[in-house]
Z-matrix of the N, CA and C atoms (Angstrom, degrees):
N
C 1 1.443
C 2 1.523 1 109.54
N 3 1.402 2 119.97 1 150.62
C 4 1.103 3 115.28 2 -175.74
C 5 1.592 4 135.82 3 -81.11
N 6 1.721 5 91.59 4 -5.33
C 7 1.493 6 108.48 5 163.89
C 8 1.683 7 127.73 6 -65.66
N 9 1.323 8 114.47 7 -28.61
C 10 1.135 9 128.37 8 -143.49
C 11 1.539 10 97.90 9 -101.08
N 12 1.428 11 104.47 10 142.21
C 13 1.348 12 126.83 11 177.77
C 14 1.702 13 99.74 12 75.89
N 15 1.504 14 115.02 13 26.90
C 16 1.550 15 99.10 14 -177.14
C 17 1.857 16 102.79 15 -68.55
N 18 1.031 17 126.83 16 167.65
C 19 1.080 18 144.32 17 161.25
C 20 1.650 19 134.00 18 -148.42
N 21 1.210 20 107.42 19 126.73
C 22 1.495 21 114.69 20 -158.81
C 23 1.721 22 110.18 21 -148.78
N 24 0.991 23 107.60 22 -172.64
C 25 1.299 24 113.93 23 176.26
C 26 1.462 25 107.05 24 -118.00
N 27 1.369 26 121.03 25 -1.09
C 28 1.959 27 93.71 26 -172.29
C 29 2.024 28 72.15 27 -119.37
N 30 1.668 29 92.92 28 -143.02
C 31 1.401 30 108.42 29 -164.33
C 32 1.429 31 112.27 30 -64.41
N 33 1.323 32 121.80 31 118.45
C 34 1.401 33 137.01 32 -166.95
C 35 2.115 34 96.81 33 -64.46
N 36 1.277 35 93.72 34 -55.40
C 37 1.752 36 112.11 35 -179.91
C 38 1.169 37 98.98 36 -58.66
N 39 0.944 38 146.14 37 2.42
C 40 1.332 39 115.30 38 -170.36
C 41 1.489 40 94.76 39 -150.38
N 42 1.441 41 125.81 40 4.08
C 43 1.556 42 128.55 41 150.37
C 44 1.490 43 88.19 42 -71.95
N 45 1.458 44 126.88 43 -81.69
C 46 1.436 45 142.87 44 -161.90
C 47 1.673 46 95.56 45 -33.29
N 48 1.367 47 123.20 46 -56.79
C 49 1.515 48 106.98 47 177.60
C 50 1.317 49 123.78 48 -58.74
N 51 1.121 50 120.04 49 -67.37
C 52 1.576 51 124.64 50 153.31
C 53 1.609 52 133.49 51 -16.78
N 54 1.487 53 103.36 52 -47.37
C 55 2.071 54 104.91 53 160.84
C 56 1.370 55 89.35 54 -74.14
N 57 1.567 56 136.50 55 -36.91
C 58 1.664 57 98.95 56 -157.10
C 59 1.564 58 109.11 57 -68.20
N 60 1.651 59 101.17 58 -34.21
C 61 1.652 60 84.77 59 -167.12
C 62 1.434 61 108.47 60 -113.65
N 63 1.345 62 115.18 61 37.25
C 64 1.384 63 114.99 62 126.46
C 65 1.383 64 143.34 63 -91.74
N 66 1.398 65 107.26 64 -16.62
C 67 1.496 66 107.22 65 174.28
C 68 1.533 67 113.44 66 -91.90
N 69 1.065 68 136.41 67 144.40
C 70 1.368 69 156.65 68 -147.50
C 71 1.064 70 126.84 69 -95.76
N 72 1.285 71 131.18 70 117.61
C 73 1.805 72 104.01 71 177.99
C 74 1.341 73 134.52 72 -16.22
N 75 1.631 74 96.35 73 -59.63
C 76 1.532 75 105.69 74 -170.44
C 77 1.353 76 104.15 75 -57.29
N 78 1.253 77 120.32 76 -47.57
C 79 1.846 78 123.74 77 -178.84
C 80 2.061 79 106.09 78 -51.45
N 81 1.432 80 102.53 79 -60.89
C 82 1.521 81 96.84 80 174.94
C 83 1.442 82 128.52 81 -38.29
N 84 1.428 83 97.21 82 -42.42
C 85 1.821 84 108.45 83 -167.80
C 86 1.449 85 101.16 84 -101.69
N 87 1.265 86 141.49 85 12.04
C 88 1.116 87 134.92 86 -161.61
C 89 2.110 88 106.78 87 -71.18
N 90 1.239 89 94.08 88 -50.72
C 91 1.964 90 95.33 89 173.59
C 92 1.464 91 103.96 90 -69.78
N 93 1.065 92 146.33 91 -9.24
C 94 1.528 93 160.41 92 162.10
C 95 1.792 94 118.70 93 -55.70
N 96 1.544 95 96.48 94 131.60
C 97 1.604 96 94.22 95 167.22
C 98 1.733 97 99.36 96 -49.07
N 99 1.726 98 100.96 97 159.57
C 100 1.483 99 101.59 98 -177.86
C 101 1.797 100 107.57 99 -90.25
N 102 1.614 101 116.35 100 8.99
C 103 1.501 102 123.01 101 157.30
C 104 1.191 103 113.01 102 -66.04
N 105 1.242 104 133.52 103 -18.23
C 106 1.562 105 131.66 104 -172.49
C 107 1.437 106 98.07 105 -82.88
N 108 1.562 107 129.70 106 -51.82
C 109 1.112 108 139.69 107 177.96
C 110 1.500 109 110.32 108 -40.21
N 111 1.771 110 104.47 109 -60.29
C 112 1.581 111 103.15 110 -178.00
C 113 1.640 112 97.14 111 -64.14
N 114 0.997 113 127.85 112 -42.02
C 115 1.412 114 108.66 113 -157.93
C 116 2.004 115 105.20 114 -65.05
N 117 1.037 116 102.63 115 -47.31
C 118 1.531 117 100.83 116 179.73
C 119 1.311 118 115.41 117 -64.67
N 120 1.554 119 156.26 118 -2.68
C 121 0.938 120 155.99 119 -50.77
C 122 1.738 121 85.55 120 137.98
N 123 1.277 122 124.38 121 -52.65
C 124 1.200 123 127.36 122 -179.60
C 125 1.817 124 116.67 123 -79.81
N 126 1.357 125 89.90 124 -30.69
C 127 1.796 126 119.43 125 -164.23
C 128 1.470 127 88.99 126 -81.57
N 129 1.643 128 134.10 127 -9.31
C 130 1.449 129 100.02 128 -159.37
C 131 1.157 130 81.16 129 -138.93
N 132 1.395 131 122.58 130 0.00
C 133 1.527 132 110.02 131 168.39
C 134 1.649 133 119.16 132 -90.02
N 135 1.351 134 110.30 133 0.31
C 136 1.636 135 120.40 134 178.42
C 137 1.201 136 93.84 135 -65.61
N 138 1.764 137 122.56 136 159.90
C 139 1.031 138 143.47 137 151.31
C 140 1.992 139 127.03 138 -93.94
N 141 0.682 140 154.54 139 119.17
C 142 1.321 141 148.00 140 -139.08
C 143 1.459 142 108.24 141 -48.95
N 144 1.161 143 108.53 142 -23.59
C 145 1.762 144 106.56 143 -170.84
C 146 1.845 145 97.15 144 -100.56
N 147 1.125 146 130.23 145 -9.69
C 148 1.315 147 120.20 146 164.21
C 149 1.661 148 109.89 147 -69.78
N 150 1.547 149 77.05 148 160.89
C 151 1.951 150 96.61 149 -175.54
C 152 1.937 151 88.77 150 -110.59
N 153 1.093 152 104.35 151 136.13
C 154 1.834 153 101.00 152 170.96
C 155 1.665 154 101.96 153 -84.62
N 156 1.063 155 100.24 154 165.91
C 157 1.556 156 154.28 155 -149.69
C 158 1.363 157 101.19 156 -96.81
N 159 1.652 158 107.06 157 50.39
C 160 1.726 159 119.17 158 -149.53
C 161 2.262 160 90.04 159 -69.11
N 162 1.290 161 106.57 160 -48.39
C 163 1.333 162 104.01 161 -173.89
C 164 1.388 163 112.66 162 -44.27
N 165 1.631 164 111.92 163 -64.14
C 166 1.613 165 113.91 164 174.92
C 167 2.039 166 102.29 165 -49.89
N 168 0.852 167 143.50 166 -46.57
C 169 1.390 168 137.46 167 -160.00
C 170 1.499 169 98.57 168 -65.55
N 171 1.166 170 109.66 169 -58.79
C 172 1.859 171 118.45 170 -168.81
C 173 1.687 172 81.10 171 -65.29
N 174 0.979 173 145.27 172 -39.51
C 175 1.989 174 127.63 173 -166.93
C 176 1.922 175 98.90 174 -71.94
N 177 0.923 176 101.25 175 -27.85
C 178 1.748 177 109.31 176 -166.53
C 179 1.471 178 85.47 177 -61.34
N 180 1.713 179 125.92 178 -69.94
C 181 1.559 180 125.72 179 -174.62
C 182 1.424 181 98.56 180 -50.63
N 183 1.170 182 113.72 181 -82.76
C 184 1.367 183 107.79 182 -172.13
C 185 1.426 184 130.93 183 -14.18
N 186 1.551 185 117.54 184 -44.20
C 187 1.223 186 128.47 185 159.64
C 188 1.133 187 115.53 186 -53.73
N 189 1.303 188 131.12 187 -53.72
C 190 1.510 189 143.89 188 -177.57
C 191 1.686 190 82.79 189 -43.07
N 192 1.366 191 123.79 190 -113.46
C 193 1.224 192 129.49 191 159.79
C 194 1.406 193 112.36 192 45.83
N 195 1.401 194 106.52 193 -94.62
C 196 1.391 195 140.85 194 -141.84
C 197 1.552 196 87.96 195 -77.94
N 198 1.400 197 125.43 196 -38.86
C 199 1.451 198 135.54 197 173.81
C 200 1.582 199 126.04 198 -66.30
N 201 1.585 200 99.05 199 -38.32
C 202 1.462 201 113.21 200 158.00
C 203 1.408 202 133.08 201 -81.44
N 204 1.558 203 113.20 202 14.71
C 205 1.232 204 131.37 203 -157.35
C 206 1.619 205 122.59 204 22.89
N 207 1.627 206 104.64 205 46.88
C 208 1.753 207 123.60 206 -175.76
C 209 1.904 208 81.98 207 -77.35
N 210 0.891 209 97.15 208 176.56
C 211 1.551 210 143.24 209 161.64
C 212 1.466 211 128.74 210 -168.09
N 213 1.598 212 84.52 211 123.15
C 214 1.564 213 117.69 212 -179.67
C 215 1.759 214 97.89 213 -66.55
N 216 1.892 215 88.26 214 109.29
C 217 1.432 216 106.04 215 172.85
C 218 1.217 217 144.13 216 -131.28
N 219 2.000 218 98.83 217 22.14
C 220 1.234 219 138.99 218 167.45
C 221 0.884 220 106.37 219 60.20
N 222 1.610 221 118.37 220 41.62
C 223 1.702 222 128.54 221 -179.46
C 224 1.978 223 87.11 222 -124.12
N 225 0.994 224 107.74 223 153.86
C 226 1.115 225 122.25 224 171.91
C 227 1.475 226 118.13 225 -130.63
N 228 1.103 227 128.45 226 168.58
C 229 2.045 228 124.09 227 -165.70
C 230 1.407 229 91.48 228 -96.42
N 231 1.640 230 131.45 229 -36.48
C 232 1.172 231 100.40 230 178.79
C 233 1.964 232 127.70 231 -66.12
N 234 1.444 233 95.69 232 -6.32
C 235 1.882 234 96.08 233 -162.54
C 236 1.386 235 108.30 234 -75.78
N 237 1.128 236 110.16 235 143.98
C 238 1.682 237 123.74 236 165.66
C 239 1.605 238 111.35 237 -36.89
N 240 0.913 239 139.52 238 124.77
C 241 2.006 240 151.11 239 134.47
C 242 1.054 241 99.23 240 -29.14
N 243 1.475 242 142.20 241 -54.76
C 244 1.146 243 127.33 242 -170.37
C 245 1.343 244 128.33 243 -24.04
């Protein structure tokens, strides 16, 4: 992320706020499938009392997926081999 590892001499917090909301979606997601884009893009256009659009969000990965020829195999990287 482009916040990270800033280093400076005045307020660290308040550089770190300042890159976040200057850099842009498109800049964040740019090495990113362009589903991440729509999905965040979706996430910031809610209003507090909306519910998101959980079906369309889970199809966005799914695509990712299905494009990377992954299969969903209800294993995850953090779980034990055991």
């Amino acid at each position: 992320l482009p916040w990270q590892g800033l280093q400076d001499s005045g307020d660290q917090y308040t550089k770190i706020k300042r890159c976040k909301s200057e850099t842009s979606l498109e800049q964040l997601c740019s090495d990113l499938p362009q589903e991440v884009l729509q999905y965040m893009r979706h996430c910031r256009s809610l209003s507090f009392e909306q519910a998101p659009d959980y079906a369309h969000l889970k199809q966005l990965f799914r695509d990712i997926m299905r494009r990377h020829q992954h299969s969903y195999d209800y294993r995850y990287c953090w779980m034990d081999d055991r």
